[in-house]
N, C-alpha and C positions, 0 to 999 in steps of 0.2 A: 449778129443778133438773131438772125433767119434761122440759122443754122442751130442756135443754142434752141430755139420753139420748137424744131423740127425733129431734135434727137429728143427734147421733153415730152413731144407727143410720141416718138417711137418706143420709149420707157415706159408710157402709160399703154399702149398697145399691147406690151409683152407679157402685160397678166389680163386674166379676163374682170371683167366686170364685178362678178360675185366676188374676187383677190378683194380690191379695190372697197368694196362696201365691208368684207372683211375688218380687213385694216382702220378702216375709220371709223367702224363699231369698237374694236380694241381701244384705238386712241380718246373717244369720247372717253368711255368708262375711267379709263387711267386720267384722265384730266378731270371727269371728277371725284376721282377717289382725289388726288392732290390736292384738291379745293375741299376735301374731308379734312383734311390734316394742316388744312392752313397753309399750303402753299401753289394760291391759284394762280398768282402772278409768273411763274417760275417752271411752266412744263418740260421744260428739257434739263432743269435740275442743275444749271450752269454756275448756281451759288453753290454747290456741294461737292464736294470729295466724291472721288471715286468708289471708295467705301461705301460713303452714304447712299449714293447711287443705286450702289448693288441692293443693300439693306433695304431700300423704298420701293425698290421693283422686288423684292422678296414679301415684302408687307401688305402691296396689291394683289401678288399673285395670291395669296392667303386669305386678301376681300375676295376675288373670284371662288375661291375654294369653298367658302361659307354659303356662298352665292347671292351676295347682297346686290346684285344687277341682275337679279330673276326674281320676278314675283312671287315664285314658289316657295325661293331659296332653299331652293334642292343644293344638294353638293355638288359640283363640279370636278369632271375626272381631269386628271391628271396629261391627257394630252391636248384637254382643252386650253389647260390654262398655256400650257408650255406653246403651243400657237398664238395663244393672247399676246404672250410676254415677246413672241416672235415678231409678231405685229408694233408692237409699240417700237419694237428694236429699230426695224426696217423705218421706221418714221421716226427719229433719230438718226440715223445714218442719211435721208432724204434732205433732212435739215442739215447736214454735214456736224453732225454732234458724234461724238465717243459713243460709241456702241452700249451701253449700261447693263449690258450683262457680262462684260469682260471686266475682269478684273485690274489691278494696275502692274500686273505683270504681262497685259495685254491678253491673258486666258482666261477661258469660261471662267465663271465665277463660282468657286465651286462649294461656298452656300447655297447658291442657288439651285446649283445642282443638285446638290446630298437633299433640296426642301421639295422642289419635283419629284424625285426617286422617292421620298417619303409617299408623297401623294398615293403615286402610283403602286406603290408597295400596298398601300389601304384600299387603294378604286376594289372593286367586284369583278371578277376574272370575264374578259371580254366575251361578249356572245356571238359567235358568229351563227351568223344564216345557214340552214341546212343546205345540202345537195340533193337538187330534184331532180329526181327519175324520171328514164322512160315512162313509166307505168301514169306517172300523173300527167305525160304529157296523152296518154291514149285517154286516159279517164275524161280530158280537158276536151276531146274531140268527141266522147261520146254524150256527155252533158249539154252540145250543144241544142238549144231549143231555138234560136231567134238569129235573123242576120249578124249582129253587133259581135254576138258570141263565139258565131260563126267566124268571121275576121280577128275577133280578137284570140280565137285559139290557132285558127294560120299561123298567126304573127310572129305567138311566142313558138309554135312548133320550130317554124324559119331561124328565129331570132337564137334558139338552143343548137339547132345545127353550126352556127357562125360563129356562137360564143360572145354575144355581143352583150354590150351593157348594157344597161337599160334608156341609158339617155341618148341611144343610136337608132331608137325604134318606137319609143314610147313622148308621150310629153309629162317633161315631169318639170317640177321646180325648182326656179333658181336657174341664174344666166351657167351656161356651160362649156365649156372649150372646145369638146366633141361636137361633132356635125352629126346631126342626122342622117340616115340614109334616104337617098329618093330615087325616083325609077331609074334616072340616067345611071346610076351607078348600078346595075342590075344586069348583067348579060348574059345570054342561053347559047347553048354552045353542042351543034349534032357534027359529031365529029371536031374538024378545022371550022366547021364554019357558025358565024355567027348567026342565030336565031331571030327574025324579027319579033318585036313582044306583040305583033300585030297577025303573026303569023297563027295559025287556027291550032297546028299540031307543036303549039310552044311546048308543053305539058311532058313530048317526046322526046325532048332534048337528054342530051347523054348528060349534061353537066350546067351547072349555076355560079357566076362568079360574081361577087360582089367587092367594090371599091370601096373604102373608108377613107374618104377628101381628107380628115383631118381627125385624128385621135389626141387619146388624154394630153400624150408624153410629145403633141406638137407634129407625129411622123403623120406623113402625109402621102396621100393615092396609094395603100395599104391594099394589096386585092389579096382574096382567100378563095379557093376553087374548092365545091362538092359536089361530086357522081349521084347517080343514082343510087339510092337505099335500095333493098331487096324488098322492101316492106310496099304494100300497095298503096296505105294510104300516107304512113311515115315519113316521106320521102321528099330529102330539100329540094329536087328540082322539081316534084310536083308541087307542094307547097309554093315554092315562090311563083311558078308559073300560074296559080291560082291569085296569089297575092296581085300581081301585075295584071294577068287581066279582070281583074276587078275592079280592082283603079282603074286602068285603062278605056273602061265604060264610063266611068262619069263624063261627062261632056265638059264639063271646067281641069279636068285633068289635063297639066303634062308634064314634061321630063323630070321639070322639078317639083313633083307634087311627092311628098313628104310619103313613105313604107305604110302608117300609121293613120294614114285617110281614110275615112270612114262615111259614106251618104247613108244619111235616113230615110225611113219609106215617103217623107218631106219634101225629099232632095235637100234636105240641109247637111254641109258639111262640118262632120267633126273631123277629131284628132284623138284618136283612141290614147289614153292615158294608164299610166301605173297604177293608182286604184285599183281601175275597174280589171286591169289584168288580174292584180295580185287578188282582187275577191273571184276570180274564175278560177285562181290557182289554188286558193283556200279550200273552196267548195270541191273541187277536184281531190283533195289531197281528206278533205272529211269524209267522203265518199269512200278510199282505199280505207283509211280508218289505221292507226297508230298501231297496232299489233301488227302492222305490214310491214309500213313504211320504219315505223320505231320512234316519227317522232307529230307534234301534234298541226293542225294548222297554221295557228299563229304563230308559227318558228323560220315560217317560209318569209323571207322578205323577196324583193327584186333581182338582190344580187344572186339567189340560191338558183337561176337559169346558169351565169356565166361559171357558179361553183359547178351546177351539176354537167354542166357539159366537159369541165377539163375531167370532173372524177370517170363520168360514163367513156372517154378516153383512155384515160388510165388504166382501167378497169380491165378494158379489151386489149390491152395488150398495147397499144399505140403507143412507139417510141417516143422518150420525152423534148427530142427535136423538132419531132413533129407536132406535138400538142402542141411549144412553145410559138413555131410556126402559124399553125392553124387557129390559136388561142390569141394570137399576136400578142404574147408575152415578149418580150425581151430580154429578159433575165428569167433565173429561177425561180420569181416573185408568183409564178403561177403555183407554188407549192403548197402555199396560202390558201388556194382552194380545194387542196386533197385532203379531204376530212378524215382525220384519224381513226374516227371514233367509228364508219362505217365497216362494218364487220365481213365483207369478201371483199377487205383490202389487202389482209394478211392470209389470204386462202393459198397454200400452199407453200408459205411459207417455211412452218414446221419441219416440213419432210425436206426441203431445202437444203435448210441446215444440219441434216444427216449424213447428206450426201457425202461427205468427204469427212469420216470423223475420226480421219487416223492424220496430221501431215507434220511433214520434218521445221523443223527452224533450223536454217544455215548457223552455224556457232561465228560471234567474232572472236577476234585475237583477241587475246589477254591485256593487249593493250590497250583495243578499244572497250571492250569490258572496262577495265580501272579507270577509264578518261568517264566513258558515259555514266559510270554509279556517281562522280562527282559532277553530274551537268541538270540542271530543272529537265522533263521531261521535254519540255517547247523546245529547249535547245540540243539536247540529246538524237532528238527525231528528223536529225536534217538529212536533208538527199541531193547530192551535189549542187550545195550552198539555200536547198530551200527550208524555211521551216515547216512541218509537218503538218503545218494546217495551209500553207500554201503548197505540199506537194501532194496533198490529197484531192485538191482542188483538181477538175479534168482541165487539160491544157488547152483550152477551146472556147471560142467566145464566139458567140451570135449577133450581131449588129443589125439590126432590123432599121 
């Protein structure tokens, strides 16, 4: 019986907190949509067909959609609801019940699917957050008037070198899985050797490394190394050696005093927050003025630091190993952050494509001619036994 409490609390361990309240905001809702329709006694639906099943979690998903559990009853997009429904699943499955979005051929259900893809066919084309510029980060250092400002433009300066999220340096809302950074994880580096943060000429240091105890995807003691910028004031290892000893003055400071500490001229301590960055980063970006930059303040959310550092990557040339590396992607999922729509994406592209505007194609045999006019193009396109979309794939995986 020890053992059954102990893997039940290792299960509840393996999601974080915010999962968990998640999940039981989903299942409230679904239990009283149920108790809508007359059937409160019966949450898990175990009087009904598999059919029915689907049909009644097709029927809530459609109350979410209307948004009759929001005050506003705004609509709701399309992958919120598909999380809702995922939530309710997962608690079904916890109760040892049939999963109710499989069907009784044991597969998705694929009304429910066609009534998703509906959804999301109707949502408003996703907005993502622009990509910030160097330029707003110089602008952000020159607005500064007051201490707070002062730190809070360090921060993100640091924070844009690393590529970091926003919930590794800032405090923001809602429990999180990432860890903060804090001093101990911060090390200066002249030459082989380690720099103390207590040392006078920190600031000297050739290089800055910083550890990530714990990220999104669980990886953990994740370190990333940056040199010196050529730039005097731009420069991650001046930056952070400024960050450090700043903190490092306080008198309640230590190892583990959180990137994002901040003393008043009080001596009271805060915790520098998203807000107040994102209105330094607003004011900063109304400053350069949209004719520059192309787009307006409020476009900038928190994530548009970790967008604009893999673009400002990109950009220079920085092979895509290394941004994945230095970006600590681990997949191509950092791709998501290369904004299309920025215009010295495809600079030189053009003339690119000139370069070679004469080239031969090998001829097949007449055999393989007559075989591939009769084969769908997916199966046509094989190369010793791969299909064409797996042999275009590069043969190379990164495992972080």
């Amino acid at each position: 019986m020890a053992d059954i409490t102990a893997a039940e609390s290792a299960t509840n361990s393996g999601v974080e907190p915010g999962t968990h309240a998640k999940q039981h905001l989903a299942w409230t809702r679904y239990k009283t949509y149920l108790k809508s329709i007359s059937v409160p006694s019966d949450p898990f639906l175990d009087n009904f067909s598999i059919f029915q099943r689907n049909k009644i979690l097709g029927a809530f998903a459609h109350a979410l959609r209307d948004g009759r559990f929001y005050k506003n009853k705004r609509k709701v997009k399309a992958e919120t609801i598909r999380s809702a429904i995922d939530c309710v699943a997962q608690t079904y499955r916890m109760a040892n019940r049939p999963d109710p979005r499989f069907d009784q051929d044991g597969r998705p259900s694929f009304l429910l699917q066609r009534q998703i893809r509906g959804y999301k066919k109707l949502d408003p084309p996703e907005k993502q957050q622009v990509a910030l510029t160097g330029s707003i980060i110089k602008e952000l250092n020159s607005l500064v008037l007051t201490k707070l400002e002062k730190a809070i433009s360090e921060l993100f300066s640091g924070a844009f070198f690393f590529a970091m999220r926003s919930c590794e340096y800032l405090k923001v809302s809602g429990e999180r899985r990432t860890k903060i950074i804090e001093l101990r994880n911060i090390k200066f580096f002249k030459g082989r050797r380690v720099v103390s943060h207590t040392d006078k000429s920190l600031h000297n240091a050739d290089a800055v490394s910083i550890t990530f105890e714990l990220q999104k995807k669980d990886t953990k003691s994740y370190t990333v190394t940056h040199h010196r910028s050529n730039d005097p004031k731009i420069c991650p290892v001046i930056i952070w050696a400024n960050i450090v000893k700043r903190i490092r003055s306080y008198q309640s400071s230590t190892d583990n005093t959180p990137i994002n500490t901040f003393m008043d001229n009080k001596n009271n301590i805060h915790l520098i927050t998203g807000p107040q960055l994102l209105k330094q980063l607003r004011l900063a970006a109304a400053a350069i003025g949209k004719d520059v930059l192309g787009f307006l303040p409020s476009d900038i959310g928190l994530h548009s630091a970790r967008s604009g550092a893999a673009m400002a990557m990109y950009l220079a040339g920085v092979p895509v190993y290394t941004i994945m590396l230095l970006g600590r992607w681990s997949s191509d999922a950092f791709l998501r952050y290369i904004r299309k729509q920025v215009k010295e994406l495809s600079a030189g592209v053009s003339s690119k494509m000139l370069t070679h505007d004469n080239f031969f194609s090998i001829p097949c045999s007449s055999r393989d001619e007559d075989r591939s006019r009769n084969l769908p193009l997916k199966r046509s396109c094989r190369s010793d036994g791969l299909h064409f979309k797996e042999a275009a794939r590069p043969l190379l995986s990164i495992f972080l």
